[in-house]
C-alpha positions in Angstrom: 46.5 130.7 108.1 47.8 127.5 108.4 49.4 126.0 111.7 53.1 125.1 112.0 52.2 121.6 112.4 50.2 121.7 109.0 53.7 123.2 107.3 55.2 120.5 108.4 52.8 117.9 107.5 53.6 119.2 103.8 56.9 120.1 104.0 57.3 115.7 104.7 54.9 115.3 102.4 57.0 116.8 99.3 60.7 115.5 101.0 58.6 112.0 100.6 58.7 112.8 97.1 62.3 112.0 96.9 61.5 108.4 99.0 59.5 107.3 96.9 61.7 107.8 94.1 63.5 104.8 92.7 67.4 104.5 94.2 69.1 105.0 91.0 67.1 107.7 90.0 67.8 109.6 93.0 71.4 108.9 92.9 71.2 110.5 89.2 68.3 114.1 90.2 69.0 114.6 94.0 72.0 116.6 95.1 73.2 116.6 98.4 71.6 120.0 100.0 70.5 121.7 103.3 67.1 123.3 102.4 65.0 125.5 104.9 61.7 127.1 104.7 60.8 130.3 106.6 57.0 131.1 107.5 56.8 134.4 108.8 53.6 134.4 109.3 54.4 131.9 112.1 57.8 132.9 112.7 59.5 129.6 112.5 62.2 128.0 110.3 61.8 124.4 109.4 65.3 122.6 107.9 66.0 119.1 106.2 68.8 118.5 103.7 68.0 115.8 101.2 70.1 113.4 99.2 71.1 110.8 97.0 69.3 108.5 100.2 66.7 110.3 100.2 65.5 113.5 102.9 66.2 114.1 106.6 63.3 114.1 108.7 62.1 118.0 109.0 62.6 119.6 111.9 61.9 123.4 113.5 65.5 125.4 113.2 67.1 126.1 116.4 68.1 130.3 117.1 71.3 130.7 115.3 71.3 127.2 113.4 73.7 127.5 110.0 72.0 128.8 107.1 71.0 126.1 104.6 72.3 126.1 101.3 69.1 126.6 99.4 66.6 128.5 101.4 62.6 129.5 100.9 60.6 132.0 102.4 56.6 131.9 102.5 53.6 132.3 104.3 51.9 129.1 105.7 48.8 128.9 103.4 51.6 129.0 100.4 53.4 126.2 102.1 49.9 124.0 101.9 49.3 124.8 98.9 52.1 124.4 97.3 52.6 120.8 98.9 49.1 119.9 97.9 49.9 120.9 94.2 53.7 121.0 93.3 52.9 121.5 90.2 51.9 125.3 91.3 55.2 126.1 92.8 56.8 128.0 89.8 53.3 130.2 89.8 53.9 131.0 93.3 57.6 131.8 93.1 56.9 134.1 89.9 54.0 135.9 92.0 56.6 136.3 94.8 54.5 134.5 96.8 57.5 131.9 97.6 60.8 133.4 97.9 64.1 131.2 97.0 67.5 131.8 97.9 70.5 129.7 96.4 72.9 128.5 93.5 70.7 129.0 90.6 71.9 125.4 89.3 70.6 123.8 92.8 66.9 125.5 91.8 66.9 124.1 88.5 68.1 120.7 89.5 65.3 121.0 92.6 62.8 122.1 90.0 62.9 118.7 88.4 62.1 117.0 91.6 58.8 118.6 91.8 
C-alpha cells in the first residue's frame, strides 16, 4: 500500500503532463475540468482542475468539498502505478481496478492527454 504522500507525488507527476505540454496544444486537448481521485484504501480525496493553463496544484479535499466534474476512484498502489505507466490506465479501468465517473466526452478527451 502506498502512502498518501506517494499518491500525490503521482497524481503531480501526471497533472505535469499537461505543463509540459506546448501552450497551443493545450489550448486545442485540455478542457477546463475539476478532477478528483478517491483512495479508499487511505480514505482521502485529492482534487485539482486542469486547463487550457495548465493544472492546479493537487491538494487533499476538505469534508463536504463540491464534487468534481470528472471523478476516479482507486486504491493507492493503482494510483502509482498508473502514474508510473500511463500508458496502463485503460487496462486498469477495464479491470475495474480504477473507477471513473463523468461526461463520457470529458473521458475521451482526458484519454488523449495520457
Amino acid at each position: 500500500m502506498a502512502t498518501a504522500e506517494e499518491c500525490r507525488a503521482a497524481l503531480e507527476s501526471l497533472t505535469g503532463r499537461i505543463a509540459e505540454l506546448d501552450a497551443q496544444e493545450r489550448a486545442k486537448k485540455v478542457l477546463d475540468r475539476t478532477m478528483s481521485l478517491h483512495v479508499p484504501d487511505l480514505g482521502v480525496t485529492f482534487l485539482t482542475r486542469i486547463g487550457p493553463d495548465g493544472a492546479e496544484p493537487v491538494r487533499q479535499a476538505e469534508n463536504g468539498a463540491k464534487p468534481a466534474q470528472v471523478r476516479f476512484t482507486a486504491d493507492s498502489d493503482v494510483v502509482v502505478s498508473v502514474a508510473a505507466d500511463p500508458g496502463s490506465f485503460m487496462g486498469a479501468w477495464m479491470s475495474r481496478k480504477l473507477k471513473v465517473q463523468g461526461n463520457p466526452f470529458d473521458l475521451l478527451h482526458l484519454r488523449k492527454l495520457l
